[in-house]
C-alpha positions as CSV (number, residue, x, y, z in Angstrom):
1,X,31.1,-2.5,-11.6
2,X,30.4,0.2,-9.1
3,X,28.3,-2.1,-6.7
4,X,30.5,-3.5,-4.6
5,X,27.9,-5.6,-1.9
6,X,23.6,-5.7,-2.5
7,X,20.9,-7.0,-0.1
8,X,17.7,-6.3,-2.7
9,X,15.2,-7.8,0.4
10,X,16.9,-5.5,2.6
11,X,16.8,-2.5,0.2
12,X,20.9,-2.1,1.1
13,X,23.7,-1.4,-1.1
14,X,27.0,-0.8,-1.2
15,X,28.9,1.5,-4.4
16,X,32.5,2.2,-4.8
17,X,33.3,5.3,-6.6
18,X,36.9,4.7,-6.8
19,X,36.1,1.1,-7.9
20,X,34.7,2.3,-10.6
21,X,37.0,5.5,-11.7
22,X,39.7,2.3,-12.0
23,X,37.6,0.4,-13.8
24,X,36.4,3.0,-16.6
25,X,39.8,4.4,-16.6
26,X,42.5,1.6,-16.2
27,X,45.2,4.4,-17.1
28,X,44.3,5.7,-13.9
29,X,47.0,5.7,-11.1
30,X,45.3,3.9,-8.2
31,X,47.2,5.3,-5.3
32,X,46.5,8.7,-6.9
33,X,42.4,7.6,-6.9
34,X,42.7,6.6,-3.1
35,X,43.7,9.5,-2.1
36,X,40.3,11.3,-3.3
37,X,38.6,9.2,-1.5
38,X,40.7,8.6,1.8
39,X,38.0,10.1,4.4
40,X,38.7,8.0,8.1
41,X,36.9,10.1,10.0
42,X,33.8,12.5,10.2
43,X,34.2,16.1,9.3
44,X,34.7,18.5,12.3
45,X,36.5,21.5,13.1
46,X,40.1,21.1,13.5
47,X,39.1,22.3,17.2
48,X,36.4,19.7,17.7
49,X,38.7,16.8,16.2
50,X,41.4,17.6,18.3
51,X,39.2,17.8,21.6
52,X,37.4,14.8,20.8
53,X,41.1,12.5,20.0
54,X,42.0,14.1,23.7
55,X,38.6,12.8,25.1
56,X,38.7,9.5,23.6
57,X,42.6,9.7,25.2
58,X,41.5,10.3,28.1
59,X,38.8,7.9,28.1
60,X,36.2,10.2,28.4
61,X,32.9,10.8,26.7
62,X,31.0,12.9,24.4
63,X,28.1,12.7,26.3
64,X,26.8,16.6,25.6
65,X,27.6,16.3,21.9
66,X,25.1,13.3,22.0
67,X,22.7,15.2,23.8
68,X,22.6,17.9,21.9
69,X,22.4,15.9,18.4
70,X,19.0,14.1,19.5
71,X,17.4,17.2,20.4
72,X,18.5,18.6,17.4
73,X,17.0,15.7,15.5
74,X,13.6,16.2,17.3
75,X,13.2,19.6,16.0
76,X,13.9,18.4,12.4
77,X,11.5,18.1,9.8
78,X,13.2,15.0,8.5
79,X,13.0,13.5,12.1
80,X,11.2,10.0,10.3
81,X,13.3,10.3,7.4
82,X,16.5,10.4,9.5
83,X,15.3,7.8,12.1
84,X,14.8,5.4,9.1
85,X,18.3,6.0,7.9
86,X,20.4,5.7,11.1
87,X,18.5,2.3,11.4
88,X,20.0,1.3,7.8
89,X,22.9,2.7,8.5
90,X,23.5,-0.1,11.3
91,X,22.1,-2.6,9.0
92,X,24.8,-1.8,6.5
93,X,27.5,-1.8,9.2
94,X,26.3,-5.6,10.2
95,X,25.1,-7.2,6.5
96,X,28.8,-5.9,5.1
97,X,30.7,-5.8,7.6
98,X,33.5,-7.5,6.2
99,X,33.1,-4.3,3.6
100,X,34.0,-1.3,6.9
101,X,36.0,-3.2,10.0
102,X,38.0,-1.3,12.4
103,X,38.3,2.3,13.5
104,X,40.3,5.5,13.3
105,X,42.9,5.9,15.2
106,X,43.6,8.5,18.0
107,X,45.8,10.2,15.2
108,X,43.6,9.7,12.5
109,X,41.3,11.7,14.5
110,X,43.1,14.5,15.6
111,X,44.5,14.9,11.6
112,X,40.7,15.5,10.5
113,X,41.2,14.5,7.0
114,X,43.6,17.0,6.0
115,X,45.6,15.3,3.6
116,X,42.6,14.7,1.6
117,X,41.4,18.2,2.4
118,X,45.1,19.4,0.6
119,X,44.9,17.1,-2.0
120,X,41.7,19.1,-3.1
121,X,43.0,22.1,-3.0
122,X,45.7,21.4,-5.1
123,X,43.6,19.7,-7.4
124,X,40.8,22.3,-7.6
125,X,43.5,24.9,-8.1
126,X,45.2,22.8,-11.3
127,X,41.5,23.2,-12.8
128,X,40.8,26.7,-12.2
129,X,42.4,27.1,-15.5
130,X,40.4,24.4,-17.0
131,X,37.0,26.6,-17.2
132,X,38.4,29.6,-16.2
133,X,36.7,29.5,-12.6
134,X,33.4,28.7,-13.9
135,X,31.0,27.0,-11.3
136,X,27.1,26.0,-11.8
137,X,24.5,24.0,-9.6
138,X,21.6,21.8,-10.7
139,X,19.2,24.5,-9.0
140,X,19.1,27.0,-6.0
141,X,16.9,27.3,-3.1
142,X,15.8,30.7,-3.6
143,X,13.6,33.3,-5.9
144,X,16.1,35.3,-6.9
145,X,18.6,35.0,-9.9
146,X,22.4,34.0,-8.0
147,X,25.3,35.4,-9.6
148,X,28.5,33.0,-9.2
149,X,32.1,33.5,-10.4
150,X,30.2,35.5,-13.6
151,X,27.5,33.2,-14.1
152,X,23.6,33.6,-13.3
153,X,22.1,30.7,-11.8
154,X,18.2,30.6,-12.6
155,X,15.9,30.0,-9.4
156,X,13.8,26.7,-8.7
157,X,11.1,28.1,-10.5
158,X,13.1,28.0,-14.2
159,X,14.4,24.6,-14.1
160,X,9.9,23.6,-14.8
161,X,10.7,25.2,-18.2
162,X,13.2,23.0,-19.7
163,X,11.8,20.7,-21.8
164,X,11.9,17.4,-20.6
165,X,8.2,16.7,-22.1
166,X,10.2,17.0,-25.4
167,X,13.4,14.8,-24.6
168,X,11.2,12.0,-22.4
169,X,10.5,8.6,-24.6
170,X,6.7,7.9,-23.5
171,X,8.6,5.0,-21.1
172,X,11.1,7.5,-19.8
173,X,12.4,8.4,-16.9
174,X,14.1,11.2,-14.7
175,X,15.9,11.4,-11.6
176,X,16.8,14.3,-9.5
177,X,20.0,14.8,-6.9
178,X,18.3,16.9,-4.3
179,X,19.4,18.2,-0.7
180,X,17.9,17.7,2.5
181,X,15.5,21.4,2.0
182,X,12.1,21.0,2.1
183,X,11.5,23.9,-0.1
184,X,13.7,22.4,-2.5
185,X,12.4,19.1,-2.5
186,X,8.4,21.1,-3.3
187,X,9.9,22.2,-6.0
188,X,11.4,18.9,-7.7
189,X,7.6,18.1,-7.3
190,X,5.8,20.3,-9.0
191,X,8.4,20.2,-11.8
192,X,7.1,16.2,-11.7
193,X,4.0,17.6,-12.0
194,X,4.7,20.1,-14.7
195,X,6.3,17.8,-16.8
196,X,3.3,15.1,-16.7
197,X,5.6,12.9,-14.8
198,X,4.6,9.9,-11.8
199,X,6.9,9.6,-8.8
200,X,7.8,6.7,-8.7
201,X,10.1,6.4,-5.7
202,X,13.1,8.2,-3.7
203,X,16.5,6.7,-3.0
204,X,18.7,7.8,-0.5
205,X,22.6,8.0,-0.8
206,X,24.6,7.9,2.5
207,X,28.1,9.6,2.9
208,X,30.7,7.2,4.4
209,X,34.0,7.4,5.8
210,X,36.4,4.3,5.4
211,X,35.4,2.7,9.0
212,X,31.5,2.6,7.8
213,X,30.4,6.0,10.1
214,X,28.7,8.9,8.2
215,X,30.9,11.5,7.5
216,X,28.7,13.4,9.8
217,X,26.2,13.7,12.5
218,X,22.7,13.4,11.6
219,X,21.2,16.8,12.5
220,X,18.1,19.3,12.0
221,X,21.4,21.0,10.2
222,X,23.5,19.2,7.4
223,X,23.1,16.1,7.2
224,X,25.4,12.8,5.8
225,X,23.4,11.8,3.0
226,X,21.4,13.3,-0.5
227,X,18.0,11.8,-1.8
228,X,17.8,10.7,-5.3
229,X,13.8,11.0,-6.3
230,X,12.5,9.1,-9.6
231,X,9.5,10.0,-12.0
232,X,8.7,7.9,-14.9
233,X,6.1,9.3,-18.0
234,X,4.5,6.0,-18.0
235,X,5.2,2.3,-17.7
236,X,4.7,-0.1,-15.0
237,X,7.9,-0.8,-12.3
238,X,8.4,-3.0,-9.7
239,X,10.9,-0.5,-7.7
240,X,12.2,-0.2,-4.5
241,X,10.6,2.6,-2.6
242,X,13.0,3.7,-0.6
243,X,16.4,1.7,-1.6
244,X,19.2,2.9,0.6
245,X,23.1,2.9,-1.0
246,X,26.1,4.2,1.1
247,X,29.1,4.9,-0.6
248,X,32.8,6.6,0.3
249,X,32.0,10.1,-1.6
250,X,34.8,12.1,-3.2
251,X,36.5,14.6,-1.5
252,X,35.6,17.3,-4.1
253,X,32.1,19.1,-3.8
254,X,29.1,17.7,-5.6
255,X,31.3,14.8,-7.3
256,X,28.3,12.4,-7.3
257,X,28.5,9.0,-7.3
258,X,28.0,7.0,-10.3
259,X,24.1,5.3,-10.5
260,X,24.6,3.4,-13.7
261,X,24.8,0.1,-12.6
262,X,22.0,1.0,-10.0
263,X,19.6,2.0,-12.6
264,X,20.5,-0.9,-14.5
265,X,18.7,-3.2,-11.7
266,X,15.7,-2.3,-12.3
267,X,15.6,-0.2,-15.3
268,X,17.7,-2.8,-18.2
269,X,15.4,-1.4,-21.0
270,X,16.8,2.5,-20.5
271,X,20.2,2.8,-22.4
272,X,19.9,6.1,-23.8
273,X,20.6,8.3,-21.0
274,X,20.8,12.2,-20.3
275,X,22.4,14.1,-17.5
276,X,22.1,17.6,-16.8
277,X,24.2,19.5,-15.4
278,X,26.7,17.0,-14.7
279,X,30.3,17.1,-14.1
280,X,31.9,14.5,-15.3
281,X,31.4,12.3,-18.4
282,X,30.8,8.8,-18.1
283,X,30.2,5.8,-20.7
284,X,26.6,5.5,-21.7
285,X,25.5,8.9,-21.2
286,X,25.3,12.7,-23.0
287,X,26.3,14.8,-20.5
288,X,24.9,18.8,-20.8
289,X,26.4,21.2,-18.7
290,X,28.7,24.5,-18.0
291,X,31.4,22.0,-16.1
292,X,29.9,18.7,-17.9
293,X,34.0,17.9,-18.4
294,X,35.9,19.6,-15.7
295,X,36.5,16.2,-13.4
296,X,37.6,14.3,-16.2
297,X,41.0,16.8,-16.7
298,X,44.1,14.3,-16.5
299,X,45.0,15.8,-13.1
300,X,42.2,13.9,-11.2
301,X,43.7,10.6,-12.5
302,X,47.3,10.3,-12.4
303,X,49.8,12.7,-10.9
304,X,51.2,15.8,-12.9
């Protein structure tokens, strides 16, 4: 079970990736797992981690960073959004705490992650022979066709013409990973539209380290946490709006968590599921993509 602590009134839940890696794969090494998903502290430059342990040493404090952060907030375009999530962010921190307790050390900060940050690379590099360097995205933010490693990634615009009309059941429904781009978020839209499709809510996903912090600063810049928007064809739900999970996300780029046993809470009745352009395989599901296997090689799970 990958929901490890729920508040439904509260619209707060906790997942565990990891959790449920070990749990689908019991083969799996679990000290080999943790290590995927060992982040203590936010990302920052080496430079900026090591200043900040020598503050924090020193007992002083990051007072212009903090400054700088809120007026960078007040000049986002997600200013409510991101409001609304650093106040459920400190609800999750208080309904579980029990779940994140205590705090990096002084050497946990100045280290900055970097044995996870290794353990990647090595990783990554023991699949590049695995699909021959092949990389693909669920969509770009551009107009213009994007060649990577020799494959061409379609613009926004193409990913209306698949034909979800076709795959839909008349009850069905579709959700979409999406970043924190206005531009890309229109576009996810009038694909809903497109495809004769209701939005039915969005769900937001927040980035954790180990300690319960987001595994960055909120900013008009990158931000520690995706949106999840859902469209049904028809049907009647009684969904959360705006359901907030937090999670500890793998240290390997775009390894989303799992939302079975999410959907499952308010969606039973949908056991035939889809998922494009996904990366990993999981039970339940037809995966469909360029790299729909690659994080299921043997590496990710036990030590070579």
């Amino acid at each position: 079970m990958s929901i490890i602590k729920k508040n439904i009134e509260d619209k707060i839940i906790l997942l565990s990736h990891e959790q449920y890696i070990l749990e689908t794969y019991p083969a799996a090494d679990p000290t080999w797992i943790s290590k995927l998903f060992n982040i203590k502290t936010q990302f920052l430059m080496d430079g900026e981690a090591l200043a900040l342990a020598n503050s924090l040493e020193g007992g002083g404090e990051q007072r212009k960073r903090k400054k700088r952060k809120m007026k960078d907030i007040d000049h986002s375009e997600f200013k409510t959004e991101i409001q609304f999530l650093e106040e459920k962010l400190k609800m999750i921190k208080h309904k579980f705490a029990d779940v994140y307790s205590g705090a990096p050390s002084l050497e946990d900060i100045k280290e900055n992650n970097k044995n996870l940050r290794i353990h990647v690379q090595q990783l990554m590099h023991a699949l590049e022979g695995f699909n021959d360097g092949i990389e693909s995205r669920g969509g770009n933010e551009t107009d213009h066709v994007v060649e990577k490693q020799r494959i061409l990634l379609p613009p926004d615009s193409q990913y209306r013409k698949i034909g979800v009309r076709e795959l839909l059941n008349k009850d069905g429904l579709v959700a979409v990973w999406c970043s924190n781009n206005a531009r890309h978020r229109a576009a996810i839209r009038d694909w809903f539209m497109h495809w004769g499709l209701k939005e039915l809510a969005t769900w937001y996903w927040i980035k954790l380290t180990r300690y319960g912090e987001p595994v960055c600063k909120f900013s008009c810049g990158k931000n520690p946490y995706e949106v999840l928007i859902i469209a049904a064809r028809g049907g009647d739900y009684e969904v959360p709006q705006e359901l907030v999970f937090g999670s500890i996300p793998s240290g390997i780029h775009s390894h989303k968590p799992p939302i079975s046993h999410l959907l499952d809470l308010w969606f039973p009745n949908h056991r035939r599921r889809l998922e494009i352009f996904g990366r990993y395989l999981q039970p339940g599901w037809t995966t469909v993509g360029l790299e729909a296997c690659k994080l299921n090689h043997i590496n990710l799970f036990k030590s070579p």
